[in-house]
N, C-alpha and C positions, 0 to 999 in steps of 0.2 A: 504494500500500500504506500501510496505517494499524499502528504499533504498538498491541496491546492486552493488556489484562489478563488473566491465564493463572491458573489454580487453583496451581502452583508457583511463582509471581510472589514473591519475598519485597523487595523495593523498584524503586524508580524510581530510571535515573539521570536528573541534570540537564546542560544544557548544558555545557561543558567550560571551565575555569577560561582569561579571555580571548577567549570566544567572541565575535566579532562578526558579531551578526545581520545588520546592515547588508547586511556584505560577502558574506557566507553564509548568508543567509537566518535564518529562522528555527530553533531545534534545538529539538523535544518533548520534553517527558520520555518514558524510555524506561523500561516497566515491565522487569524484568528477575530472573531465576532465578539466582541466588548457589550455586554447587556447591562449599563448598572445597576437598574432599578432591579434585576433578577438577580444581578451577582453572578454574572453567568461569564464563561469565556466556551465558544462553541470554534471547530474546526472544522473542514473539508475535508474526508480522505476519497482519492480514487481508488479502485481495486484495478491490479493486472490480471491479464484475461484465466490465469494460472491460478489468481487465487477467486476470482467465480466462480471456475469449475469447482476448485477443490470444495466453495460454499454449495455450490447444485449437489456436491455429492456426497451432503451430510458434514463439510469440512465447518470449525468454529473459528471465530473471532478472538483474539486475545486480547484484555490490555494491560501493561506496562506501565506502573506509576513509580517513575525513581524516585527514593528515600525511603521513608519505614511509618509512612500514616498515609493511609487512604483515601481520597479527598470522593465526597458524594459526586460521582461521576455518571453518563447515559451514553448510550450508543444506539441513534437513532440510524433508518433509513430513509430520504426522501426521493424523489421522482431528479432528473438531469435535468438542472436548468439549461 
């Protein structure tokens, strides 16, 4: 999955202050939708065509929160703008 740009996109974030790529690979900028009355930060991911299939055939989603506390997180699905 690739972050991408979204029509409610209003900034990117950047890697996390101390990030080491080294150790943790590379971090992308993450385009991202700023809600504040919601307190919300929402993102874009696109799927490659390798991980559709792997979803059509029973394959799951994972997600990856670096540090060691969980933030109340969602993973929706919407229609291509």
């Amino acid at each position: 999955m690739k972050p991408a740009m979204f029509r409610e996109m209003t900034h990117v974030l950047g890697a996390p202050e101390g990030w080491d790529a080294e150790a943790k690979g590379e971090c992308l900028g993450l385009p991202v939708a700023a809600d504040r009355e919601q307190q919300t930060l929402t993102s874009c991911w696109v799927l490659e065509p390798e991980e559709v299939a792997l979803i059509a055939q029973g394959g799951r989603v994972y997600l990856t929160v670096h540090g060691l506390c969980q933030p109340p997180v969602a993973l929706t699905v919407r229609a291509k703008e």
